[in-house]
matplotlib code that plots the C-alpha trace (Angstrom):
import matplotlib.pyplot as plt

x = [10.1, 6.4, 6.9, 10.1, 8.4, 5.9, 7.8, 9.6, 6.2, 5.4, 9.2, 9.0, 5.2, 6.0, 8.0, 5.1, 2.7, 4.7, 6.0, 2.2, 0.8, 2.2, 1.3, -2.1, -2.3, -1.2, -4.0, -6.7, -5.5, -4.9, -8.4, -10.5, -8.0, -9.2, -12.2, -13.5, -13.0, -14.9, -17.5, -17.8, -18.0, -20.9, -22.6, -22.8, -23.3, -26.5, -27.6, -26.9, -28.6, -32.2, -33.9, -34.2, -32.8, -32.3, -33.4, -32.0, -31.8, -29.1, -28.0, -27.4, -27.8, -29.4, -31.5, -34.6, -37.4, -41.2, -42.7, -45.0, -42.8, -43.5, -47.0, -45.3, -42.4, -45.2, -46.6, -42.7, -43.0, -41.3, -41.7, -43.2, -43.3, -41.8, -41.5, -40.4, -38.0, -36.9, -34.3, -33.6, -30.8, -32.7, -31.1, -32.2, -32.5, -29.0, -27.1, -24.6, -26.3, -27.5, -29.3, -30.3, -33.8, -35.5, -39.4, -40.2, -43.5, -45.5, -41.9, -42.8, -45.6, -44.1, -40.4, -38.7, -41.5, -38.5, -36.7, -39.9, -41.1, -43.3, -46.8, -47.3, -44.6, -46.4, -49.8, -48.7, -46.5, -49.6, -52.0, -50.2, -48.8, -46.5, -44.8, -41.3, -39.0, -34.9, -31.7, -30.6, -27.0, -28.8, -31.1, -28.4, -26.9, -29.7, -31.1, -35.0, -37.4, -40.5, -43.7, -41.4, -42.7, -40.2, -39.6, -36.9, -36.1, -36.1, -34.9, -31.3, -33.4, -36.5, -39.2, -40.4, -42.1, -43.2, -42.4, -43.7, -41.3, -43.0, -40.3, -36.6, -35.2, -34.9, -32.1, -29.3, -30.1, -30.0, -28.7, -27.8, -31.2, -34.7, -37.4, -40.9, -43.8, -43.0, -47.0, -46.3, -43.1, -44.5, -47.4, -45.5, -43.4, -46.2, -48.3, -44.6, -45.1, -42.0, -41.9, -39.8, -42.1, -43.5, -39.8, -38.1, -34.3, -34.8, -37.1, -37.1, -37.5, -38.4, -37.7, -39.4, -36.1, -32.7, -32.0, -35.0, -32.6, -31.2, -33.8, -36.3, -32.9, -32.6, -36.7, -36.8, -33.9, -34.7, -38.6, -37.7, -34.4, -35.8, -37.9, -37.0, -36.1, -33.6, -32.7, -30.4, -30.8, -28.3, -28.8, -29.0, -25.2, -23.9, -25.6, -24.0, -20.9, -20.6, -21.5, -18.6, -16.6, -14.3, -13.3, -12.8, -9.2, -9.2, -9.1, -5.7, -4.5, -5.7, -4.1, -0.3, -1.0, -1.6, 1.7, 3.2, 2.1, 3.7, 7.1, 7.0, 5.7, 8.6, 11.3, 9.9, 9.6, 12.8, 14.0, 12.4, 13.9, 17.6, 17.2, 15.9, 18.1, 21.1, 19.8, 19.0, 22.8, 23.4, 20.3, 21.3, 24.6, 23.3, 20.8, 23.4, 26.3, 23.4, 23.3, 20.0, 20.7, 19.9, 16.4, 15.1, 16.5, 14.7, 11.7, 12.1, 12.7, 10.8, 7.6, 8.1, 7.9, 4.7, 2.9, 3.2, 2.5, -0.9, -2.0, -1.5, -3.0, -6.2, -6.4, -6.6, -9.3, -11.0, -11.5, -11.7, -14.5, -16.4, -15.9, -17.8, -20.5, -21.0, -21.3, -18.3, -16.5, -17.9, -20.3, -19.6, -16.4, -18.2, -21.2, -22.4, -26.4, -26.2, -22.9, -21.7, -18.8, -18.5, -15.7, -15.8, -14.4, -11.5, -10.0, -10.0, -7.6, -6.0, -4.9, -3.9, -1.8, -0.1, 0.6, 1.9, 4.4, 5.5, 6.6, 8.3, 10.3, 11.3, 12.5, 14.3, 17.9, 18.0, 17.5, 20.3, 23.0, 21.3, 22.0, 25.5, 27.3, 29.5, 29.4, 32.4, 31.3, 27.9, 29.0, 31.2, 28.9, 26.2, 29.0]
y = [41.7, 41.7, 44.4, 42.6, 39.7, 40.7, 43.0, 39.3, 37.6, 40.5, 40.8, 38.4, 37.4, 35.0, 32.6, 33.0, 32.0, 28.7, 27.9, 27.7, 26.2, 23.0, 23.3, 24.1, 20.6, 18.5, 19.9, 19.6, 16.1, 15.0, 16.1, 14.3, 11.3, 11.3, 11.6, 9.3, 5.9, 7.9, 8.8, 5.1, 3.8, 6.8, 5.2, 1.2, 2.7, 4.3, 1.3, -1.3, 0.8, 0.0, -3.3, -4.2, -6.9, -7.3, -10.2, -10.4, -13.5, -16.3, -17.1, -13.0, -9.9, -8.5, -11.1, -10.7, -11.8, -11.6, -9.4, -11.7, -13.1, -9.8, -11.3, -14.4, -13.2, -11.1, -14.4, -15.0, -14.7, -11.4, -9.5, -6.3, -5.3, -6.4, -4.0, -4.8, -2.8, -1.9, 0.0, 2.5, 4.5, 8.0, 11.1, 14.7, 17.2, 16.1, 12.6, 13.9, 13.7, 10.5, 9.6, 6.5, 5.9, 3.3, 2.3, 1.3, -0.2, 2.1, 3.4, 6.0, 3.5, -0.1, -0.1, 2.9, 4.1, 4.8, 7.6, 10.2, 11.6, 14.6, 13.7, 15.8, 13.9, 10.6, 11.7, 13.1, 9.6, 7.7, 10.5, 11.4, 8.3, 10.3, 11.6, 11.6, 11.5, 12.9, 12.2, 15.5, 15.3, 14.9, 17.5, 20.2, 18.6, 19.6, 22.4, 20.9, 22.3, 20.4, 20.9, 21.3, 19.0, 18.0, 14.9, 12.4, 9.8, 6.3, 3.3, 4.9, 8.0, 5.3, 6.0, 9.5, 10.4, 13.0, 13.6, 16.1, 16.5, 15.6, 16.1, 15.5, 11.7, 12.8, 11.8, 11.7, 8.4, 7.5, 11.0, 10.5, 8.5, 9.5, 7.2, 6.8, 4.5, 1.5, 1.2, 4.2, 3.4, -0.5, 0.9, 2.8, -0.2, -2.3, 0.6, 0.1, -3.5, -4.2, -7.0, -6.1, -4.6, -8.7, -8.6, -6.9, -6.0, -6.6, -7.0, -4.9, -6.8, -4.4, -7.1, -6.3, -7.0, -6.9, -10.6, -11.9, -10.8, -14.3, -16.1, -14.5, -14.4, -18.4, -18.8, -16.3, -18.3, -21.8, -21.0, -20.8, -22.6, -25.0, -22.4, -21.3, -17.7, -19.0, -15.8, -14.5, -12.6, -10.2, -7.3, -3.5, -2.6, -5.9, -5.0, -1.5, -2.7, -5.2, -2.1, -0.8, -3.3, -2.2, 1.1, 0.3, 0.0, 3.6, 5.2, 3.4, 4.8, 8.3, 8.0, 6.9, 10.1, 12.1, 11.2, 11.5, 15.1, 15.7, 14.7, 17.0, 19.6, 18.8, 19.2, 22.1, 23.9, 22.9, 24.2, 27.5, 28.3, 27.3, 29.9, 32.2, 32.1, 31.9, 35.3, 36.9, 36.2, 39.9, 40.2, 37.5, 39.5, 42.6, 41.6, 39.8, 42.8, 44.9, 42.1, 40.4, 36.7, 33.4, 33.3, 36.5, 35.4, 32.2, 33.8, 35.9, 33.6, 30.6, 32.7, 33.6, 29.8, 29.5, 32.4, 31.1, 27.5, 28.5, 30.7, 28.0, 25.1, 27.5, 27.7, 24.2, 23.3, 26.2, 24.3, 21.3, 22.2, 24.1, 20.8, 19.1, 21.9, 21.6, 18.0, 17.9, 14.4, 11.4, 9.9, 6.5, 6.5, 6.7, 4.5, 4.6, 5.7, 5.5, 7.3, 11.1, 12.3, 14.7, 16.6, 16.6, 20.2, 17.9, 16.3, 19.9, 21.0, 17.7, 18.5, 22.2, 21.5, 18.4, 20.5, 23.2, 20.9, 18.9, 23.0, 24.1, 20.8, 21.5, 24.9, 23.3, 22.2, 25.6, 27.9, 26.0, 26.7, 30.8, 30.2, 28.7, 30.8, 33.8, 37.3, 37.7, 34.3, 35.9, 39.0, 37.2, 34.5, 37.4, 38.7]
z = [49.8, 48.4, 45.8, 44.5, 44.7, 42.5, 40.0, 39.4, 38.3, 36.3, 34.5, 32.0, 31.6, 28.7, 30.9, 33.4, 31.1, 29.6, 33.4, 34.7, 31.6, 32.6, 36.0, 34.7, 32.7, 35.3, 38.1, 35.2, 34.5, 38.0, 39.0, 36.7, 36.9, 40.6, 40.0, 37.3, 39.8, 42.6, 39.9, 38.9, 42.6, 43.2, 40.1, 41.3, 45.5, 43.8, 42.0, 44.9, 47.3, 45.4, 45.5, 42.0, 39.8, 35.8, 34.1, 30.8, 28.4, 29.2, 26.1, 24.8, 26.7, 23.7, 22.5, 24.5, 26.8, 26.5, 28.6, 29.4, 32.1, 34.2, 35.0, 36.0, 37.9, 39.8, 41.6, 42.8, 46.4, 47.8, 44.4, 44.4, 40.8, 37.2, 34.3, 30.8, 29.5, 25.6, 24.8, 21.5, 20.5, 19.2, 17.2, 18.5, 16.3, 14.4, 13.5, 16.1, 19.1, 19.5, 23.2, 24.8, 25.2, 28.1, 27.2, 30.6, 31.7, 34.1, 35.1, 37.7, 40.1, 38.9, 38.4, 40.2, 42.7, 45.5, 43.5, 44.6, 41.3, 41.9, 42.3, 39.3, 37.5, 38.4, 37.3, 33.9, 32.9, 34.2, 31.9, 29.1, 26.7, 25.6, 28.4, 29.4, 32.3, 31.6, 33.9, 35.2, 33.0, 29.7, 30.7, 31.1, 28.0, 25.8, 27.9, 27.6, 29.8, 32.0, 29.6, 26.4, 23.7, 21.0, 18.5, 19.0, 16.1, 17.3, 16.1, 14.9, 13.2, 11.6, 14.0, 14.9, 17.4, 19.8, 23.3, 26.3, 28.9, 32.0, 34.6, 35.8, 36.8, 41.0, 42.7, 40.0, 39.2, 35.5, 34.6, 31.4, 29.4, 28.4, 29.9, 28.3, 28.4, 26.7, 25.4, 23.5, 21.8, 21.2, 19.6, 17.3, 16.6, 15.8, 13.3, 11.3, 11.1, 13.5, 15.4, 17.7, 20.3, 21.5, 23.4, 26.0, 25.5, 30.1, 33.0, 35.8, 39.4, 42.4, 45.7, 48.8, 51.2, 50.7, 52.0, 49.4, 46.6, 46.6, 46.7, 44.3, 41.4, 41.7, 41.6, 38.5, 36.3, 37.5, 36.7, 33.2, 33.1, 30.2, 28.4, 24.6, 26.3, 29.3, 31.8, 33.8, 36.8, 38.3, 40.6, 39.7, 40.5, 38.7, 35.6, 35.9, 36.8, 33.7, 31.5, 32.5, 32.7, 29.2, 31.0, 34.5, 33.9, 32.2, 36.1, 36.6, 32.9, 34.2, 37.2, 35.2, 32.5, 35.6, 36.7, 33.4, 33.4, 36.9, 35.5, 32.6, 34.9, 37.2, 34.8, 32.9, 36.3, 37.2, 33.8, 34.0, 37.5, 36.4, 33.6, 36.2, 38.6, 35.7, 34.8, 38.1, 39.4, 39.3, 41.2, 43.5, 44.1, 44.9, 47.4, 48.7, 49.0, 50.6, 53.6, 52.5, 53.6, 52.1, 53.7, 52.0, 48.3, 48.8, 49.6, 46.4, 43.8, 45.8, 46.5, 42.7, 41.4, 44.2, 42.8, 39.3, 40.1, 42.2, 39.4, 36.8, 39.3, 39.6, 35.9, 35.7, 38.5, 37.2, 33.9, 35.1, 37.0, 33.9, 32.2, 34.7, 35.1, 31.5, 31.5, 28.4, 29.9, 28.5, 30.8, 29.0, 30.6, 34.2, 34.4, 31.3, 31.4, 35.4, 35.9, 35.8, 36.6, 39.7, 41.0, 44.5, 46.7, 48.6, 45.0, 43.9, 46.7, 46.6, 43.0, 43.3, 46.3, 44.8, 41.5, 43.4, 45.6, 42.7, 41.1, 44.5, 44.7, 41.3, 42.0, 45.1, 43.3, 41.2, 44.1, 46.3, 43.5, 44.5, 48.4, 48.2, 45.3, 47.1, 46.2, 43.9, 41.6, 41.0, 39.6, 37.7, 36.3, 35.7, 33.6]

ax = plt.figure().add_subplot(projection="3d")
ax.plot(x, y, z, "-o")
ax.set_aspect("equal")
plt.show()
């Protein structure tokens, strides 16, 4: 039965192909459907498990903060540390890759001591004005190297300046930014004559216990509740999730396209087999006048649907799966700066066994008109 079965898939390659194409769609879709809400969720588990909270302005996220109010904050009883934070959008090489860059005060020792940087790491962004730290997705991105020194324009392209790659962001946090030393980008601002450097787009809050969070967010806003720069304190994972907030819907809309896709790839299955099977009757007769029973010819023609329908379900998670190596899905779509999008082992079977179920059912209805037709009427329908 295995050689027949084989000299079937081989027989008409074409149909092959344009059966398991579908197949192949639906388990590349289906995949990264499942996996983008899981990614998201990894992204704010990250951020909620640190101890840090954002301070931004009350009145616009955007608007600003002096970063004077670090050396305030820092008498707040439970605090541990306050860094300002500015943020640039920066071009690399060409207008079409544009990167997000954080200027972060003493970033390695003051705001995100608990994500281990090398010691190494630590001494060269304390040493070096100029050094940088990278997230692990934008550093496969644009395949940099620790050491490498290269120029980034800031400022949407209107301030240039030079870098020296001083490590990797450890831990997957923040994969997808470029962190520097705000000093160095503020004194760039200020030899251009900006003024933009006396404020901080945030403030980052390190809290020394988890059930001082609380306490130290109401002491922060009410401190400067009648100030000319009112804030607002959140934690980490609330800041994250509000960034993503426009596209936390889109893992819902994946997860109806995904089942969009099944459908087509149920009826073109479906279709395929009944033209199969139409075309095989002679076949079907044979096998059946030489005292082969229903069992074997289901096991022909279904292990023949299977075979095609696993090849084109590997096809798929094979891409998928290169698309996530590669780092080609939007991150924006997963966390933003904090989120990439992983595709764990179990939604990879998940999806090739779905995909193939969803073709076998199909083939079901087709294959019973195989089982049930007598010897004489297949002859005379292959006719």
């Amino acid at each position: 039965m295995v050689a027949l079965l084989f000299r079937y898939v081989i027989r008409e390659p074409q149909r092959g192909v344009l059966t398991a194409i579908p197949v192949a769609v639906a388990c590349f879709v289906f995949a990264l459907a499942m996996s983008v809400p899981k990614s998201i969720d990894q992204a704010l588990t990250k951020a909620g498990s640190g101890l840090r909270l954002f301070v931004y302005n009350a009145t616009a996220r955007d608007a600003g903060l002096p970063s004077r109010y670090c050396h305030e904050i820092k008498d707040v009883p439970g605090v541990l540390g306050c860094s300002a934070v500015s943020y640039s959008a920066a071009v690399f090489r060409e207008a079409h890759e544009p990167l997000g860059v954080f200027a972060v005060d003493d970033p390695t020792e003051e705001a995100f001591p608990d994500y281990g940087f090398p010691p190494d790491v630590r001494e060269k962004m304390i040493g070096v004005k100029a050094a940088a730290v990278v997230g692990t997705a934008l550093l496969q991105r644009l395949g940099w190297r620790v050491g490498q020194h290269f120029m980034l324009s800031l400022e949407s392209g209107n301030l240039p300046l030079e870098f020296e790659l001083a490590g990797e962001i450890p831990g997957g946090h923040y994969p997808n930014i470029l962190m520097i030393r705000r000093d160095y980008y503020r004194d760039a601002l200020k030899a251009q004559g900006e003024s933009k450097f006396e404020l901080a787009e945030l403030l980052i809050v390190r809290v020394e216990r988890a059930n001082m969070i609380g306490q130290v967010s109401r002491q922060v806003d009410v401190a400067y509740r009648n100030s000319d720069y009112q804030t607002r304190t959140v934690t980490e994972a609330e800041a994250i999730a509000t960034t993503i907030s426009s596209v936390q819907n889109l893992g819902f809309l994946m997860y109806i396209f995904a089942a969009t896709i099944l459908a087509v790839m149920f009826f073109v299955t479906s279709n395929s087999t009944i033209l199969t099977v139409r075309e095989r009757m002679r076949d079907v007769a044979v096998l059946r006048s030489l005292g082969f029973g229903r069992l074997f010819i289901v096991g022909v023609f279904g292990g023949e649907v299977t075979i095609v329908a696993t090849l084109g379900a590997a096809a798929g998670i094979l891409i998928a799966n290169l698309v996530v190596a590669l780092n080609l899905f939007p991150n924006s779509l997963v966390g933003g700066e904090a989120g990439q999008l992983h595709l764990e082992t179990f939604t990879s079977l998940e999806a090739v066994v779905l995909s193939v179920v969803v073709a076998i059912a199909a083939g079901i209805l087709p294959l019973r008109q195989a089982l049930i037709i007598s010897v004489e009427t297949a002859l005379a329908y292959a006719d």
